[in-house]
N, C-alpha and C positions, 0 to 999 in steps of 0.2 A: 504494500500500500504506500503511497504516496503522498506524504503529510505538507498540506500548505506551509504552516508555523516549526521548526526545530530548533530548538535552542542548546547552543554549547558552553556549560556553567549553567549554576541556577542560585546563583547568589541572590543578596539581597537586592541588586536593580532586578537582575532578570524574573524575580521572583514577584516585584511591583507589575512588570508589564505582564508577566502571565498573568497572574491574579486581575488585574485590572482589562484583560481580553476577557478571560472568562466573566468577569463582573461587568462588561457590557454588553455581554447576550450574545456578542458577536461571534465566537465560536465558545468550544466546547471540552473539555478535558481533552477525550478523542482526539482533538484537531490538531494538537502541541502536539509533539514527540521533545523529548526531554533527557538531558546527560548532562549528567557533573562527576567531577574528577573522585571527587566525596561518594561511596556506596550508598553511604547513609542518605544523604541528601534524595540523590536517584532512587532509592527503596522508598523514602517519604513521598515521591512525587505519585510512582506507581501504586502505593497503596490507596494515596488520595485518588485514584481512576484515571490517571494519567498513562497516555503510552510513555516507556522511557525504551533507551538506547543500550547498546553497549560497549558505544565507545564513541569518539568524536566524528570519525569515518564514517558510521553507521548514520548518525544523524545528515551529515552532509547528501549522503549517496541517497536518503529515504526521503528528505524535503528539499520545499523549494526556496524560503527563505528563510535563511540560516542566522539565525542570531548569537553572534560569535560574543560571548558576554563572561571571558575570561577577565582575571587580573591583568597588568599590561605585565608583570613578570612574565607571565606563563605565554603569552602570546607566540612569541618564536616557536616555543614546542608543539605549539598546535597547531600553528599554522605550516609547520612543516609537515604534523602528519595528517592534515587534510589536504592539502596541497595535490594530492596525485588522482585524488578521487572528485576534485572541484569539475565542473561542466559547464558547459554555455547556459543549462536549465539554473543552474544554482544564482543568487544574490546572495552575496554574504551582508551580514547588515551586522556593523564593528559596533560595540559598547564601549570598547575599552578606552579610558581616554590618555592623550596622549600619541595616540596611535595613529599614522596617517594613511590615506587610500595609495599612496605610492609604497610605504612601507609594505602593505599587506599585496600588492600587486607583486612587489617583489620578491618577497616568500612566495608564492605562490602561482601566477602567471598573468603576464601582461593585461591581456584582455579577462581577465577575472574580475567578473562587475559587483561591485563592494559600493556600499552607501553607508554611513557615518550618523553616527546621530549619538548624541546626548541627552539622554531624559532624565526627570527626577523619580523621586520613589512616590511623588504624590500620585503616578498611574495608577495604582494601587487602586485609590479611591476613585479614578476616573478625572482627576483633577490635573492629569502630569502637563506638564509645559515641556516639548522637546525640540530642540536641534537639530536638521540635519542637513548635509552635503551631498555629495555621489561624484563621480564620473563616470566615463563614458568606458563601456558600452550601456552602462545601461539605460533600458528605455525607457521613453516615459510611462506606457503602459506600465513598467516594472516600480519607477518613480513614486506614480501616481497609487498603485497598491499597496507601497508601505505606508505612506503616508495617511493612508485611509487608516489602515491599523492603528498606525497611531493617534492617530485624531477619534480612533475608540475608545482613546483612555485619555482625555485631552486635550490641548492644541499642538498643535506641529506648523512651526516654520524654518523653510531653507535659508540659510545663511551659506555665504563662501567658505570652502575650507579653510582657509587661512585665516580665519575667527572662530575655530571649533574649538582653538587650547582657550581663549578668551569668553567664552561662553559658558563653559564649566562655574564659570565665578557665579555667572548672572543666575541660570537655571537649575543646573542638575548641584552643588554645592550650599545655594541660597536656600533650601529648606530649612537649615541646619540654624541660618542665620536665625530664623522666624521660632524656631525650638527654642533660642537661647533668650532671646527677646522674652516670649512666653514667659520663661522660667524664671526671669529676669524682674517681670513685672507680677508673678505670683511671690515668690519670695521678699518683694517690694513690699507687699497688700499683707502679708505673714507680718511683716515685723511691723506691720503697725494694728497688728492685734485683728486681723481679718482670715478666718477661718478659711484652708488650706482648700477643703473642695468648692466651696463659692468660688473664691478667687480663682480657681481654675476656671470652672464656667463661664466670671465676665470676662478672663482673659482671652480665654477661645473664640468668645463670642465676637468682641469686641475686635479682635484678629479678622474674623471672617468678615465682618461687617464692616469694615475700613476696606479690604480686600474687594467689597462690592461696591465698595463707594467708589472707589480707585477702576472698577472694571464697567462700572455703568456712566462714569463722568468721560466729560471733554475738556473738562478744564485742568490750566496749570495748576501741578500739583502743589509746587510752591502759593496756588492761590487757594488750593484746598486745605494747607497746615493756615494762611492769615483768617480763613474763613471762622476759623475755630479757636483763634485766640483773642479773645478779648481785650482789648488793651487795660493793661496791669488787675489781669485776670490769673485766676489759676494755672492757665493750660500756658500762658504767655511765659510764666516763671521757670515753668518743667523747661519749655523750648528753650528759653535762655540758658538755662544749665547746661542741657545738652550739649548745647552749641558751643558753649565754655569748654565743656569737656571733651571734643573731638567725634561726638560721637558718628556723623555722616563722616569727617576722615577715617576716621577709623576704620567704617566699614568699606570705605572704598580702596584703602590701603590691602585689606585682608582678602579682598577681590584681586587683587594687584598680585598678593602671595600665593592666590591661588592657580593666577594663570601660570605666575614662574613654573610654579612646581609641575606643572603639564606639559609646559616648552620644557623641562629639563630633563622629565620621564622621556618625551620624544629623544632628545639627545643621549639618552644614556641604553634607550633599546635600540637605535639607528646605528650604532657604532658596529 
């Protein structure tokens, strides 16, 4: 049988977009085929009613679009032993970041049609925000198919390869920002004597519903923070703090360390 979806790894992203395909109706346990390097992992997929694989080859030679969703350590090793079983039928579709479509052509074979993309683990929920690239050959028909996929758990827009290490900051890393934030402003609401599961509630809440303001407006968002501060109001003083204290540097510097570290990944599997 011949499975649309095979994924190789089944880590925690690969694990957001399965779950988050199954949780938009749009296919089916059945429809994945599934392998990780981990037994365990691959026993837990099958017993959840998943097909799984028995080896990385298996999955390439039995699907069509292959979700290569290794560590970038491991990549060389797998891309060397899929490498002789890849076909004109196959797209390989890269997770790993750091990782570029000339790299993986080169392991593997010129005309080997590879498309890129970075997503977050909010696919999960159907919420993921992804990134993706491709070359040529592949079609748009082929294009056009992942993209569908992933816009089942999400948005998906194409960006140039050569903003894919810079993108990591924005989307697939920036959840982590929004965790600390959270945690940030419950442990805030704790130490002035407000009970730990409320304050989770309005923080979440409060989270999503900025997030919808922000997703349903048109306006500068610099005009959506004066909107909300009164002059020598409460919310006025938090912002001046802030602002005292680096906190938009800060976060834009930490976006700055994350792309390093993806241009450096590149250079250190490239060699």
């Amino acid at each position: 049988m011949k499975y649309k979806i095979g994924f190789i790894g089944a880590g925690n992203m690969a694990r957001a977009l399965i779950y988050g395909f199954i949780g938009s109706g749009a296919y089916g346990t059945k429809d994945i085929l599934v392998y990780d390097a981990d037994r365990d992992i691959t026993e837990d997929f099958r017993e959840s009613g998943f097909r799984t694989a028995s080896s990385e080859t298996d999955v390439v030679i039995n699907s069509t679009f292959v979700f290569l969703a290794v560590r970038p350590s491991d990549i060389v090793t797998v891309l060397n032993r899929i490498a002789p079983v890849i076909t004109v039928n196959n797209v390989i579709i890269s997770v790993a970041a750091g990782i570029s479509i000339s790299f993986i052509k080169k392991l593997t074979r010129p005309e080997c049609k590879v498309i890129r993309i970075m997503p977050n683990t909010a696919a999960k929920v159907g919420l993921g925000a992804t990134a993706l690239s491709y070359d040529m050959p592949v079609t748009y028909t082929e294009l056009t198919t992942v993209r569908e996929m992933l816009e089942c758990v999400g948005i998906a827009e194409i960006i140039p390869e050569d903003k894919m290490n810079e993108v990591i900051s924005l989307n697939s890393s920036s959840p982590v920002y929004v965790y600390m934030l959270a945690r940030a402003m419950i442990d805030g609401a704790k130490n002035q004597g407000i009970e730990e599961e409320a304050a989770r509630r309005l923080a979440v809440q409060t989270i999503l519903g900025a997030a919808k303001m922000l997703d349903s407006s048109e306006e500068d968002i610099s005009k959506m923070i004066s909107d909300v501060c009164t002059p020598n109001g409460t919310t006025v003083k938090a912002v001046d703090y802030l602002e005292k204290r680096g906190f938009e540097q800060a976060l834009a510097d930490a976006m700055l360390t994350c792309t390093k570290r993806a241009n450096l990944i590149e250079k250190e599997i490239d060699q």
